[in-house]
N, C-alpha and C positions, 0 to 999 in steps of 0.2 A: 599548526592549523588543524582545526579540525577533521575529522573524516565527513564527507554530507552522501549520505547512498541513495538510490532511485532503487524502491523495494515495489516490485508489482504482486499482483496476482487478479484474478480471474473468477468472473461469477454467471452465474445463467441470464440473467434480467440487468435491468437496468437499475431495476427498484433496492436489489441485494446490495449492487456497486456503489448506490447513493449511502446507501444504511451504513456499511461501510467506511465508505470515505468521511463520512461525516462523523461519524461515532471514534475512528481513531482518528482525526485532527481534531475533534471535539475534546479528546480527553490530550490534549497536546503532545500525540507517540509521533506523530508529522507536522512540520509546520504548515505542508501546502500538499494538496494533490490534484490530481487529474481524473475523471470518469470521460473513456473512449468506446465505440463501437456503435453500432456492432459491428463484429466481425468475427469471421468465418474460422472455426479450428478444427484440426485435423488431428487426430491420437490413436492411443493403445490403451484401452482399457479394460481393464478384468481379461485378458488375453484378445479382446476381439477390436478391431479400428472402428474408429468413430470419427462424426462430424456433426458441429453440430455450430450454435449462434454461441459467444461470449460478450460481456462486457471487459474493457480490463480497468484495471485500478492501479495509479502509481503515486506512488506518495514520494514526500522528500524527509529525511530524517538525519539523526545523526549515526554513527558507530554505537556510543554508547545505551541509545534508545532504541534500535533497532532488536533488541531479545524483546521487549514491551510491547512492541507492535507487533513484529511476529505473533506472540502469544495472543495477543488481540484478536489479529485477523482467524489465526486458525480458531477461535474459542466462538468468536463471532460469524464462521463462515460457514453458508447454507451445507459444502460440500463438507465430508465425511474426513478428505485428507486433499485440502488446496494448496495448486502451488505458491509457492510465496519466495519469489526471489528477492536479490539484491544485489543490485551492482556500485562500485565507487565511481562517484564522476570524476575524471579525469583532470577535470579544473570547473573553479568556477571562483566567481568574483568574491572578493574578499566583503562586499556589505553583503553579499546573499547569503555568505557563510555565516556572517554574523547573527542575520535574521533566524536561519537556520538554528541555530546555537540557543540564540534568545528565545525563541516558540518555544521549542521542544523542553529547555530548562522550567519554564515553568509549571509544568505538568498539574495544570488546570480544569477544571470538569469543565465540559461544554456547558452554556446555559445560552436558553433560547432570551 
């Protein structure tokens, strides 16, 4: 079975998170994602804490597609050095893998 990860990351606006989400399942690096917030985060940056508003953004992808989206997100994102995680789901139904599998295989340009 496939691997399917839940890769997020993190933008100022809402408007960034849409651009985004749309642009990497547009070119098929995720089959499906989510835009959530706002919400409130707490850090260390450039040595000093901060807090400030986020959007977040999670996509669904594969193992093998996840280097493409990676590179996507960071090439395409406002911030300078975003994070961009990934985790493996634990389980998940065997048609969603599928779908998952199918999207992402055909690495298609979005068209409106």
């Amino acid at each position: 079975m496939t691997k399917v990860l839940e890769v997020s990351t993190a933008t100022p606006t809402r408007e960034a998170a849409l651009r985004l989400a749309e642009s990497a399942i547009g070119a098929g690096l995720a089959a499906g994602g989510q835009v959530s917030g706002p919400t409130t985060s707490f850090f260390w940056h450039e040595g000093e804490f901060g807090k400030g508003e986020e959007w977040k953004v999670s996509f669904k992808t594969t193992e093998a597609r996840y280097p493409d989206l990676e590179s996507h997100l960071v090439a395409n994102h406002e911030w300078s050095n975003p994070e961009v995680t990934a985790v493996p789901l634990a389980r998940a139904s065997a048609r969603y893998v599928e779908w998952v599998e199918r999207v992402t295989a055909q690495q298609i340009p979005h068209k409106r």
